[in-house]
C-alpha positions as CSV (number, residue, x, y, z in Angstrom):
1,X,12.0,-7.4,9.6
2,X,13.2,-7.2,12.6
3,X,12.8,-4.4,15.4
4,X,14.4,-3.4,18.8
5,X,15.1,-0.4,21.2
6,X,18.8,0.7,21.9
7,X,19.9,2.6,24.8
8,X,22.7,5.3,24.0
9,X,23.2,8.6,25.8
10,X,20.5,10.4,24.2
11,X,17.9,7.9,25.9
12,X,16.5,4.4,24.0
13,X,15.5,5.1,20.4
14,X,13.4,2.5,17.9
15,X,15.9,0.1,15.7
16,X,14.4,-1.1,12.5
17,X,15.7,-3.9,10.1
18,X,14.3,-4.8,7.4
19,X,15.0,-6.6,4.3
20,X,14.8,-5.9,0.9
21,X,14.2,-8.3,-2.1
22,X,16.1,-7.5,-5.3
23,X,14.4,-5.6,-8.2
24,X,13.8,-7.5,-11.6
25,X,14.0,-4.4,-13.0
26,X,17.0,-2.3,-14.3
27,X,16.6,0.2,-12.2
28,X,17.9,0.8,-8.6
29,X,15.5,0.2,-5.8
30,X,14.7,3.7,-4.0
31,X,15.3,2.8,-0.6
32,X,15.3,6.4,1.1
33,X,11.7,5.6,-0.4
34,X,11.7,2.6,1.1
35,X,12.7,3.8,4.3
36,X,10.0,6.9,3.9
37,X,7.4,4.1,3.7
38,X,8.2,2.0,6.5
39,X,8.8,4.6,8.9
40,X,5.1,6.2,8.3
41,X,3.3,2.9,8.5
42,X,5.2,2.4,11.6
43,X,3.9,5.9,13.3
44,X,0.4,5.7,11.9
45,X,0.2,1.7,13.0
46,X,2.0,1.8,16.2
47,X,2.4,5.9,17.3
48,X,6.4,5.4,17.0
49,X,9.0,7.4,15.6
50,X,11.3,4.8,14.2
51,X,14.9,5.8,16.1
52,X,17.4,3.9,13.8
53,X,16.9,2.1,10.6
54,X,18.7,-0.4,8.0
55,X,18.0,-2.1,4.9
56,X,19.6,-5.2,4.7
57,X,20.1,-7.9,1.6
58,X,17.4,-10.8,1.8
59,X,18.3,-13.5,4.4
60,X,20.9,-11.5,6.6
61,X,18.2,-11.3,9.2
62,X,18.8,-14.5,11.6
63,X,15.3,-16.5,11.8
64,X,14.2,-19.1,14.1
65,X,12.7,-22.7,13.6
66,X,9.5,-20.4,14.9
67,X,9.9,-17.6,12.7
C-alpha cells in the first residue's frame, strides 16, 4: 500500500494504492468492497477521507531494500 496527497485545482486530496492478491476462488474479488473497507478503516484510524483510490495487481507497487 502505498499513500500520498495530490494537489489539483480543487485543493490536495488523499491518494491511496493498494494491492490486491488474487482470489483462489472462482469468483471475482469485490473490490468496490474492497475499496468500501479500506476507506473506513482509513477515516476511523486516521480521521481522513481518502481523496483518490486504486487497486493495483500484486507487485506493481515499487518497494525499497527498506520496505
Amino acid at each position: 500500500m502505498a499513500a500520498f496527497t495530490i494537489d489539483d485545482d480543487e485543493g490536495t486530496t488523499l491518494a491511496v494504492l493498494a494491492e490486491v492478491a488474487p482470489t483462489r476462488s472462482t469468483e471475482t474479488p469485490d473490490h468496490a468492497a474492497v475499496i468500501r473497507a479500506i476507506r473506513k478503516a482509513v477515516a476511523m484510524d486516521h480521521s481522513l477521507t481518502i481523496g483518490r483510490m486504486a487497486l493495483l495487481a500484486p507487485g506493481a507497487i515499487a518497494k525499497t531494500t527498506s520496505g
